[in-house]
C-alpha positions in Angstrom: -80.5 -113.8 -235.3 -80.8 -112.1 -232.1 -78.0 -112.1 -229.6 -79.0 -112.8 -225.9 -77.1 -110.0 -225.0 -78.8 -107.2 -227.1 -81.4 -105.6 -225.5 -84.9 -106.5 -226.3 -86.7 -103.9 -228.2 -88.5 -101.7 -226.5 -86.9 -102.5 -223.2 -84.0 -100.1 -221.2 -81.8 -101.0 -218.4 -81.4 -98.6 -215.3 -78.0 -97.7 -217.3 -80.0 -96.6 -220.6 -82.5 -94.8 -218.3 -79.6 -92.2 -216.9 -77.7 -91.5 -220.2 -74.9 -94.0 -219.0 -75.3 -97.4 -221.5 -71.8 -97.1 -222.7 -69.1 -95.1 -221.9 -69.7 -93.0 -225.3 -73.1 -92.0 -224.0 -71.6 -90.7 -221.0 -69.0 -88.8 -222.2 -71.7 -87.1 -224.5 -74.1 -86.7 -222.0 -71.9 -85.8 -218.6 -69.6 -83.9 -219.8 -69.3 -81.9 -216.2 -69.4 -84.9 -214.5 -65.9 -86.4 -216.2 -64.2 -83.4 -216.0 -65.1 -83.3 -212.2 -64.1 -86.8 -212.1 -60.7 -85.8 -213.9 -60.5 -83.1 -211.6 -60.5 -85.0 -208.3 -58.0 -87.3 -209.7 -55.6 -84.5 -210.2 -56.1 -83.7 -206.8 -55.5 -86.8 -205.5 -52.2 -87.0 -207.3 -51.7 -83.9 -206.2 -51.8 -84.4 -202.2 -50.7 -88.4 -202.6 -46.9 -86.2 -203.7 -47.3 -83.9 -201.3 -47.5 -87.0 -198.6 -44.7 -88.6 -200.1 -42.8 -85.5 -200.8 -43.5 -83.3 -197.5 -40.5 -82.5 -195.0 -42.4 -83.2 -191.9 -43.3 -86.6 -191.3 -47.0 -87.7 -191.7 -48.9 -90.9 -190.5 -52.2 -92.4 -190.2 -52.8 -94.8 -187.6 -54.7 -97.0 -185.1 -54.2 -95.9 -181.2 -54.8 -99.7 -180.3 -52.6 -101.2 -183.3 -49.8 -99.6 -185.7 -49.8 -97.4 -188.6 -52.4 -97.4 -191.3 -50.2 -94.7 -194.2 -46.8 -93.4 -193.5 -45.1 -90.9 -195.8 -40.9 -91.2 -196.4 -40.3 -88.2 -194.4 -41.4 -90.2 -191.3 -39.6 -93.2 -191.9 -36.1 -91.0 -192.4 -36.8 -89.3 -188.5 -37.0 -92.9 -187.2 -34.2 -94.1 -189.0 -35.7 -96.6 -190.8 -35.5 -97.6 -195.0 -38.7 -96.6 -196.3 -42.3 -96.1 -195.0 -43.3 -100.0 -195.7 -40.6 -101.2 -193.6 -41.5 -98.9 -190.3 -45.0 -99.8 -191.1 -44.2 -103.7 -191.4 -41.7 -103.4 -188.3 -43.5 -101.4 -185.8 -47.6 -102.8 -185.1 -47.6 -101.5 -182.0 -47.6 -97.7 -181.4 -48.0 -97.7 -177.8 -44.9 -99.8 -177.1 -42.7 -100.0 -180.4 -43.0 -96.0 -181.5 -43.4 -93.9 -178.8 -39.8 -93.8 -176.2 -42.5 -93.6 -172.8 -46.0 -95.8 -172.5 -47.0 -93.3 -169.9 -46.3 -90.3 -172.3 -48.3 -92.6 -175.0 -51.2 -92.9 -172.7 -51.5 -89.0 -171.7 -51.5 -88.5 -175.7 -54.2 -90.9 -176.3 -56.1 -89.8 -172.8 -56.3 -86.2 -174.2 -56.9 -87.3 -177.9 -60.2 -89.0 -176.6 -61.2 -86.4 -174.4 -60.5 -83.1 -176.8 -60.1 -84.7 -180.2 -56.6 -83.0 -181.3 -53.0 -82.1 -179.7 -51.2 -79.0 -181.0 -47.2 -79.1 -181.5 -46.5 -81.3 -178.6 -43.0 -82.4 -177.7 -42.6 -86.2 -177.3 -39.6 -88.8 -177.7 -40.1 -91.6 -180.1 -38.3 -94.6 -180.7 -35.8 -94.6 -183.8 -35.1 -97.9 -185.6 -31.7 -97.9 -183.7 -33.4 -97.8 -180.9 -32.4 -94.5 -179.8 -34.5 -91.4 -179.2 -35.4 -89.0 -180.8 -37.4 -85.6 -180.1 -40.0 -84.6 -182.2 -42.8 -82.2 -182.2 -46.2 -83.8 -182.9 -49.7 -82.3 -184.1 -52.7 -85.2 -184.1 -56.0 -85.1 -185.0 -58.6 -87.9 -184.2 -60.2 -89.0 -187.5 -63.3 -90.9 -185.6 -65.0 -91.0 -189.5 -62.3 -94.0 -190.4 -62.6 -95.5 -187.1 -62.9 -95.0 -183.1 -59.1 -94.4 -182.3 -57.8 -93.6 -185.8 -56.0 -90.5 -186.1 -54.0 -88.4 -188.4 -50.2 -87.1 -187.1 -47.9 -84.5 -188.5 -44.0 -84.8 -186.9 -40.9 -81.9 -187.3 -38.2 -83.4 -185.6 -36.6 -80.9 -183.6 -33.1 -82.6 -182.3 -31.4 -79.2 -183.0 -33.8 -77.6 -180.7 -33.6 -79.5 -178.4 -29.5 -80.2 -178.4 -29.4 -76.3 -178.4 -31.6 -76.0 -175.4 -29.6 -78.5 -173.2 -26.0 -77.0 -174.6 -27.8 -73.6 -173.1 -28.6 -74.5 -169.7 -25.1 -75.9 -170.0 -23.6 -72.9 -170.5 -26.0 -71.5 -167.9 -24.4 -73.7 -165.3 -21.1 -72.3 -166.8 -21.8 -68.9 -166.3 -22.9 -69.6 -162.7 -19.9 -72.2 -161.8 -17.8 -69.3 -163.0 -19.8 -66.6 -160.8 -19.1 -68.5 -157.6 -15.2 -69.0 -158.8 -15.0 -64.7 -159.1 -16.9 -64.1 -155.6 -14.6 -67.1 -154.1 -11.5 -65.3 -155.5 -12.9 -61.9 -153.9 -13.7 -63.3 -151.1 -10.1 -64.8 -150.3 -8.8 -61.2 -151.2 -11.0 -59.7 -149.0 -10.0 -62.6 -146.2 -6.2 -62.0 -146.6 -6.3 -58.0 -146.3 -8.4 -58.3 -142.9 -5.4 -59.8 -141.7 -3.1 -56.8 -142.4 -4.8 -53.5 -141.4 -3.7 -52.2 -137.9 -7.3 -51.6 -136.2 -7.8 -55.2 -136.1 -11.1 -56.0 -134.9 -13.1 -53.0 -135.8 -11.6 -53.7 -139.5 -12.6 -57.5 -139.1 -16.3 -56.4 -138.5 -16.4 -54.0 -141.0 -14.4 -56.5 -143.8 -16.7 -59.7 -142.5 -19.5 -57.6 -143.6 -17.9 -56.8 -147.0 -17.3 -61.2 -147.2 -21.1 -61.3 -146.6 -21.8 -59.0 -149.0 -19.5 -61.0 -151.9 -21.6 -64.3 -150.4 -24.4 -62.2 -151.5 -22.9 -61.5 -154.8 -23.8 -64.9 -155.9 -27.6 -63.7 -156.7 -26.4 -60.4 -157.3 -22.8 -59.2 -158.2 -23.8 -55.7 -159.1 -25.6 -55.1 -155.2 -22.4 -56.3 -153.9 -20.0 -54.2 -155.8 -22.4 -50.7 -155.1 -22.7 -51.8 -151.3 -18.2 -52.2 -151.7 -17.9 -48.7 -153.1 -18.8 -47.6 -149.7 -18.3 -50.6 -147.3 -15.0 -51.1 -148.3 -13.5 -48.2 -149.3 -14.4 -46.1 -146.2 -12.4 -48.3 -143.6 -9.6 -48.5 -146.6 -9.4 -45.1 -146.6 -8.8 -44.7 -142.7 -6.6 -47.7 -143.0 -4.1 -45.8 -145.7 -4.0 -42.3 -143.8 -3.0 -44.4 -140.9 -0.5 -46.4 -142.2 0.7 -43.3 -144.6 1.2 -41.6 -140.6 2.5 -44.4 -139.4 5.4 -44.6 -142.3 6.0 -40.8 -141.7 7.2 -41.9 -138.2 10.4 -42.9 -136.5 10.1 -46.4 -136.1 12.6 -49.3 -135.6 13.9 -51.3 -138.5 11.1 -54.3 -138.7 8.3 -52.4 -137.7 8.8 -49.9 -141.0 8.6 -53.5 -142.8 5.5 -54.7 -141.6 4.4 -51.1 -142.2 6.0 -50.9 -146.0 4.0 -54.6 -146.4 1.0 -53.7 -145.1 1.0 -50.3 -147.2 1.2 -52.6 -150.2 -1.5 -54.5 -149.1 -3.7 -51.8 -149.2 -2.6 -50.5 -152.3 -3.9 -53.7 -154.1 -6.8 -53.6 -152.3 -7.3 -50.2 -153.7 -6.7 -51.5 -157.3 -8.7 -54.2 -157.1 -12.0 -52.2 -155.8 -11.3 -49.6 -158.1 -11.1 -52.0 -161.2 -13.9 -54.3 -159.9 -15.9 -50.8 -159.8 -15.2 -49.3 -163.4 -15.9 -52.9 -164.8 -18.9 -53.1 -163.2 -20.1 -49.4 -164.3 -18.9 -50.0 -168.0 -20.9 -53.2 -167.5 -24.0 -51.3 -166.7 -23.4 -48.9 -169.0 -23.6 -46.2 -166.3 -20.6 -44.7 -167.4 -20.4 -42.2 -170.0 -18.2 -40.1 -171.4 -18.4 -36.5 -170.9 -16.6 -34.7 -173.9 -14.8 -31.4 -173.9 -12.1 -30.1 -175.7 -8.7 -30.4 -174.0 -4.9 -29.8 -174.1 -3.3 -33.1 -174.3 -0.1 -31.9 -173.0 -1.5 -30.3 -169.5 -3.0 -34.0 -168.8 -0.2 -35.7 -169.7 2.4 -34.0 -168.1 0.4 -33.7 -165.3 0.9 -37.6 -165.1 4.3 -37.9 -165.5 5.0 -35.3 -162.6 2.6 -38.1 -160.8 4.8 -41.0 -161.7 7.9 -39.1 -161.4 7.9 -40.1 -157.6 7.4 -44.0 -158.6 10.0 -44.3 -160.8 12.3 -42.9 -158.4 11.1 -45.6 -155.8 11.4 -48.7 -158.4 15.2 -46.9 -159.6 14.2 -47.3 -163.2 14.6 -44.1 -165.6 11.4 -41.8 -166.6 11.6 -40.0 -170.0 9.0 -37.8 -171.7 8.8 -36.5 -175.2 5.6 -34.6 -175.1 4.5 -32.3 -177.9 0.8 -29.5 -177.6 -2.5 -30.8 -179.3 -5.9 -30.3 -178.4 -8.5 -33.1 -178.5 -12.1 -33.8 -177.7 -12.6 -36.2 -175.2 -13.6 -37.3 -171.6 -10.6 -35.8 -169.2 -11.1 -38.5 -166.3 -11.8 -41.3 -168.5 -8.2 -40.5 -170.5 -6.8 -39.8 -167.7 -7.7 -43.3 -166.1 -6.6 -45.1 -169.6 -2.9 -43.8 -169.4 -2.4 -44.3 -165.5 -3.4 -47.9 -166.2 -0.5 -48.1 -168.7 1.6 -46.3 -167.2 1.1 -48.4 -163.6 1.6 -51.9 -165.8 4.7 -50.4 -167.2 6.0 -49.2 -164.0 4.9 -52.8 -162.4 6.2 -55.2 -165.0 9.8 -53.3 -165.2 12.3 -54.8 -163.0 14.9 -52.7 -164.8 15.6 -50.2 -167.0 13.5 -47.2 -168.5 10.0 -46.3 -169.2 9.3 -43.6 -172.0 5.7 -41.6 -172.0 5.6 -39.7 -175.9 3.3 -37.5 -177.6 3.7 -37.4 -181.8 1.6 -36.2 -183.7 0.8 -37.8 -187.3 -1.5 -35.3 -189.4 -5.0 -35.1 -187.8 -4.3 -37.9 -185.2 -2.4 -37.6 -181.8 -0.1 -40.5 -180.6 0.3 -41.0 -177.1 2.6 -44.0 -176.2 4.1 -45.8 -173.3 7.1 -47.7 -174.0 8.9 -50.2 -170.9 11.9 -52.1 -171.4 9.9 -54.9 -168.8 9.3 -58.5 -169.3 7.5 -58.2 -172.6 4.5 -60.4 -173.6 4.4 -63.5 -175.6 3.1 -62.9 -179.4 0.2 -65.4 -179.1 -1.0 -64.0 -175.8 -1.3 -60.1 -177.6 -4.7 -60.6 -178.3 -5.9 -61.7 -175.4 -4.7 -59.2 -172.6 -7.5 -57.0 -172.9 -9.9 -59.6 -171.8 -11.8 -59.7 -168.2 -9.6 -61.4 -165.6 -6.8 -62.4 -167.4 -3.2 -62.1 -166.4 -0.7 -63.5 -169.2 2.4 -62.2 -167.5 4.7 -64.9 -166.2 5.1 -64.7 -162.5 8.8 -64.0 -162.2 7.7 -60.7 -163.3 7.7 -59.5 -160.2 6.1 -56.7 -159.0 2.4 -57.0 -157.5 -0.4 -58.2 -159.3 -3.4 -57.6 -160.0 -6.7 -59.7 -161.1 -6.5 -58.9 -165.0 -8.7 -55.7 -165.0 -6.7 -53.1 -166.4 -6.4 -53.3 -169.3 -10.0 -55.0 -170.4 -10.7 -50.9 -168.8 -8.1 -49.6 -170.7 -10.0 -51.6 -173.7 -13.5 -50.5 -173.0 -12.8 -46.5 -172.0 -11.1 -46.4 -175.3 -13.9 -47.8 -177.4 -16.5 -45.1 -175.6 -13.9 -42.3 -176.9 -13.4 -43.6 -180.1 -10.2 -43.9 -180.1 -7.8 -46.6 -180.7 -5.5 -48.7 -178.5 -2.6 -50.9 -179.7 0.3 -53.3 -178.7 3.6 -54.1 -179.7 6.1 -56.7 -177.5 8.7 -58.9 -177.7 9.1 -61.1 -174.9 12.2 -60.3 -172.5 13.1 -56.9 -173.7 9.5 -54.7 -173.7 6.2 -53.8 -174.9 4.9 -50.4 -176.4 1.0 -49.4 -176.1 0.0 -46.6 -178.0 -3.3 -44.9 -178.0 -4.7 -42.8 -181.1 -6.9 -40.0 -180.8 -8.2 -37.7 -183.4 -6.7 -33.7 -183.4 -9.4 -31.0 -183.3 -9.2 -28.8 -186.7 -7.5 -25.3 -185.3 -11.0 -23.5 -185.7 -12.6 -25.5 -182.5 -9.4 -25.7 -180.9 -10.1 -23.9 -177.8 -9.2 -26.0 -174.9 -11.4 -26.2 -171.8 -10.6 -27.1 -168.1 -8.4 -30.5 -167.7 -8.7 -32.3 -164.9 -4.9 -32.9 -164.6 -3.5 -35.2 -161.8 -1.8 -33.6 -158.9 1.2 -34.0 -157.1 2.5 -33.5 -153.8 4.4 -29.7 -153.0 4.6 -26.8 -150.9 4.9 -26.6 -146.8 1.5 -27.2 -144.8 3.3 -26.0 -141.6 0.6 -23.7 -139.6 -1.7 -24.3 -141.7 -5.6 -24.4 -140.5 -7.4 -27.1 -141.4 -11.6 -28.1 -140.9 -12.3 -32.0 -141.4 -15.8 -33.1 -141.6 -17.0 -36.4 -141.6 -19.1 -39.0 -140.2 -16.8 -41.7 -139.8 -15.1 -41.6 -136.8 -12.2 -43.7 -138.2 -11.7 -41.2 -141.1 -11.4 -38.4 -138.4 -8.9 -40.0 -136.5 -6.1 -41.0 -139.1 -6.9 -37.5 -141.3 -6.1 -35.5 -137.8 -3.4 -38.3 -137.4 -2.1 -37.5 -140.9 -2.2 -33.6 -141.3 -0.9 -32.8 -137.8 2.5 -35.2 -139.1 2.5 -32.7 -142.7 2.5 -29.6 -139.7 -1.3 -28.7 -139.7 -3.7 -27.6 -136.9 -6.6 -29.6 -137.4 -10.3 -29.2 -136.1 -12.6 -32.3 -136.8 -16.5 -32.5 -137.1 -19.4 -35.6 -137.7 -21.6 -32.5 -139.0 -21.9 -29.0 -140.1 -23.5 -27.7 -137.1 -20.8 -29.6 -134.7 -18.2 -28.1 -137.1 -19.6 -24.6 -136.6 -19.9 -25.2 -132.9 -15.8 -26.7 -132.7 -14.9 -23.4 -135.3 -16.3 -21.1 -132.3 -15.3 -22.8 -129.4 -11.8 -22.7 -130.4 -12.0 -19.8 -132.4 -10.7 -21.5 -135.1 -10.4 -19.9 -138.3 -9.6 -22.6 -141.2 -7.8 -21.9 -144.4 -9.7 -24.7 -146.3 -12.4 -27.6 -145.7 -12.3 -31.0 -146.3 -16.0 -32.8 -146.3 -17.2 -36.0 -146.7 -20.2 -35.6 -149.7 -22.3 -38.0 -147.8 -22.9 -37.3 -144.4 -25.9 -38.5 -141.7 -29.3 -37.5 -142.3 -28.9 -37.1 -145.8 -27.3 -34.2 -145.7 -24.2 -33.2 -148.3 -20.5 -31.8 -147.4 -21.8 -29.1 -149.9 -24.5 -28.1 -147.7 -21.5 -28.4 -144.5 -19.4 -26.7 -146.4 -21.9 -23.5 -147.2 -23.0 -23.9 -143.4 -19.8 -23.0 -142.1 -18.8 -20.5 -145.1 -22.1 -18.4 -143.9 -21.8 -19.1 -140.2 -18.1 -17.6 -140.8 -18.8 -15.1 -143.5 -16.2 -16.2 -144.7 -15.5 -18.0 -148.4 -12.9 -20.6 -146.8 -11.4 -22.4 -150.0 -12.7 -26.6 -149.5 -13.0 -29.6 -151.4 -15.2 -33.1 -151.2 -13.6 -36.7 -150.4 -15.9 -39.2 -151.2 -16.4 -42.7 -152.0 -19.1 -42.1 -154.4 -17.8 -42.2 -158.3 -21.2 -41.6 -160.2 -21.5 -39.1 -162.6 -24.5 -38.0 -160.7 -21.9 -37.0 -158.1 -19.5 -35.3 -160.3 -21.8 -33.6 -162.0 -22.8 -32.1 -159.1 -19.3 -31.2 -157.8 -18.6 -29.4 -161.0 -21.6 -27.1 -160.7 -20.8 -26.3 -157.0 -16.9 -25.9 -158.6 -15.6 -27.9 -156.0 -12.6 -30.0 -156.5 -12.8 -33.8 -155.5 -10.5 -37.1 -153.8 -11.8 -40.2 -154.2 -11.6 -42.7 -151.5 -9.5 -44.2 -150.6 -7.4 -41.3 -150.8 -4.0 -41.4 -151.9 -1.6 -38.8 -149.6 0.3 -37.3 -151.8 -2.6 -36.1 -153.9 -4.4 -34.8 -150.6 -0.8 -32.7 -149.6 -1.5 -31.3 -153.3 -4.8 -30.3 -153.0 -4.6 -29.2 -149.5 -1.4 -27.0 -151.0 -3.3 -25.5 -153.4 -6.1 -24.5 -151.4 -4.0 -23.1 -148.6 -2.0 -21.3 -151.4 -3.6 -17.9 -151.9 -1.1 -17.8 -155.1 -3.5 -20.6 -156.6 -6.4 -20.1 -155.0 -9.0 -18.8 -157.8 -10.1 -15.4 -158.9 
């Protein structure tokens, strides 16, 4: 018998028709069509464990309700269990996700308008009810519905917590900008108050304070405009005062003259310091090598120091020994002055000791003190910026904490090494390492060695030019007291006028390098060579320490003072150019 079920003969269903009565005839007739079919499921599984497995969150959902699929990655930035519990908890987007309705609303205002948001920062709202940032990326999906969109999240707390520790540190760096220029500027405010031409010093120093004020957007343009500002008037303020201590005066006035001469001395450090740092800063400093004899440089020094240890009563010792090394003269120079001047300060009693040994192919050159020593935890941290680790009984002046991050710095650029030994209460030793030059290239050049004051200036005729009418003043003040006739000049051609007038015949020159007009003290000094026809020995003072400046000294062979210029260094140059035993061949 027939079963109701079985087709009646001669009939087909829609099913029969296509090939697909039973799943046999299918398989046998589509075989494409299954493997596509199996194909589509492997994709499926494929991106359904890359949605639950991804790293950045993911999430479908409705603008006007909650979320339609949420993968585990963006239930963990929330904070919450899994994705069926954020999905169950939050129904609201607008005011259950997102940390700002109005932020919400801007999102979903530009959503409508463009269709899709690339990497936008938001804050949502964690299951803590914290917040937390995120970067978002959505894309309407209008196909599934009018306000149904598709969002991929990175959460980017890191990011974030770094950018807010960096404007931090930004408002650091400028809290501690504003301490520096404050500490300058109270310097600046208690050496106005010592320098003998009061109020034409006040003007000139309340300029200076405006420029530190200034140094708040710009601490570079402040310290160029000081290496002329301040140092000029400093400069006329010490050959006054070095006049003034030359003199006969009564008991308390030397005092006040002795305190005032201090003053200026630590005003001189300070700009000087303040100066290098900035320049090794900029990295406008370089070195410029040469081969030199160690010894001539550093016993040019001690002959220097000799006259400050026998001021501060402590004994001075050298053990110095020949070597020649390649290096920068003034920046080597400047390195072992500032030892020698901490060793000098920081010694109430006792002895310093400057020694040369030699080990192999390296040179030794070490400063030992029997001072107040430093503490063995503070050893590697004197050669930072600013920092003074001495205790204050130490006695002695201070400075700001500059010396010896230069000291640090200059030796780095010549490749050579600097250490430290201490013990607190009975000394310290620095010593600085510099490589020997085999004996083939062994040929020493010129050193620029540091002089000292000899020899009688008595008689002596002396030109000054220069176009600060303080700086003529206390240099005719000052060489007059050492026995000199002097002629002064703003110019070359008032010089050659004052030359002829008087029918004065100088035995050297001292210039300023910048003078009015733009003109040089080498172009003065020529002027009055060839209105003279004479080749009168000179030299430049100048405030200007580039090594734009120096080059150009060194091809016009001209020596050179820096101001603020330190007397007993202008008796020895003046000396030596007066000299016709050193003047040169």
């Amino acid at each position: 018998m027939k079963k109701p079920s079985d087709p009646i003969a001669g009939s087909y269903d829609v099913g029969d028709l296509l090939g697909l009565g039973s799943q046999s005839a299918r398989k046998s007739y589509y075989p494409a069509l299954q493997d596509r079919i199996e194909e589509l499921e492997s994709e499926r599984n494929r991106y359904k464990w890359l949605f639950e497995n991804a790293l950045h969150g993911i999430f479908q959902g409705d603008l006007k309700g909650g979320f339609l699929s949420v993968n585990p990655a963006m239930a963990r930035i929330v904070g919450y269990d899994s994705p069926e519990h954020l999905s169950q908890r939050v129904i609201r987007l607008r005011e259950q996700f997102f940390w700002q309705v109005s932020e919400f609303d801007q999102l979903r205002h530009e959503l409508l308008a463009i269709g899709k948001l690339n990497v936008r920062e938001v804050v949502l709202r964690r299951a803590d009810g914290r917040p937390v940032n995120v970067a978002i990326t959505v894309l309407r999906r209008p196909d599934l519905g009018v306000e149904v969109v598709e969002a991929f999240v990175a959460d980017i707390t890191e990011r974030h917590q770094a950018r807010l520790k960096l404007e931090q540190l930004n408002a650091d760096l400028e809290r501690r900008v504003e301490e520096r220029t404050e500490a300058l500027q109270n310097a600046n405010v208690g050496l106005r108050y010592h320098i003998e031409e009061r109020e034409k010093t006040e003007r000139e120093l309340t300029i200076a304070v405006n420029a530190a004020e200034e140094a708040n957007r710009s601490k570079d343009k402040y310290l160029a405009a000081a290496s002329h500002d301040l140092l000029q008037p400093l400069n006329a303020a010490r050959l006054l005062v070095s006049t003034l201590q030359d003199s006969p005066l009564p008991v308390r006035e030397s005092r006040l003259i002795e305190q005032v001469h201090r003053a200026l001395e630590g005003a001189e450090d300070l700009l000087a310091d303040l100066l290098d740092i900035s320049k090794l800063d900029q990295h406008a400093m370089q070195p410029d090598l040469t081969n030199i004899d160690a010894y001539e440089l550093v016993y040019g020094l001690a002959e220097e120091f000799d006259p400050v240890a026998r001021a501060a009563r402590l004994g001075f010792r050298q053990r110095l020994t020949n070597g020649v090394v390649r290096t920068d003269p003034r920046m080597l120079t400047r390195i072992l002055r500032n030892l020698l001047s901490n060793a000098f300060r920081y010694t109430p009693s006792g002895h310093v000791l400057l020694a040369m040994r030699r080990r192999q192919d390296q040179l030794r050159i070490e400063v030992w003190d029997t001072g107040v020593g430093i503490a063995q935890e503070k050893l590697s941290d004197i050669f930072t910026e600013f920092h003074q680790l001495l205790p204050p009984e130490s006695g002695g002046r201070k400075g700001v904490g500059l010396g010896l991050a230069i000291v640090e710095r200059m030796a780095r650029m010549l490749d050579c090494s600097i250490t430290v030994d201490s013990i607190p209460g009975k000394g310290s030793r620095f010593v600085l390492t510099l490589p020997l030059e085999p004996a083939v290239n062994a040929q020493p050049g010129p050193v620029i060695a540091p002089v000292v004051a000899s020899g009688s200036l008595e008689g002596s005729r002396v030109l000054v030019i220069d176009n600060e009418p303080a700086i003529l003043v206390s240099m005719e003040a000052l060489l007059e007291r050492w026995g000199c006739r002097v002629a002064v000049a703003a110019s070359a051609e008032a010089a050659v006028a004052v030359c002829r007038a008087l029918s004065f015949e100088p035995q050297a020159i001292l210039a300023d390098f910048h003078l009015d007009h733009g003109r040089t003290g080498c172009e003065a000094i020529d002027t009055v060579r060839h209105a003279l026809a004479a080749h009168i020995p000179a030299a430049i003072i100048t405030a200007d320490r580039s090594d734009l400046c120096r080059q150009t000294l060194q091809l016009k062979n001209l020596p050179v003072l820096n101001k603020p210029v330190k007397p007993n260094r202008l008796r020895a140059l003046l000396s030596s150019l007066v000299s016709p035993s050193e003047l040169p061949l």
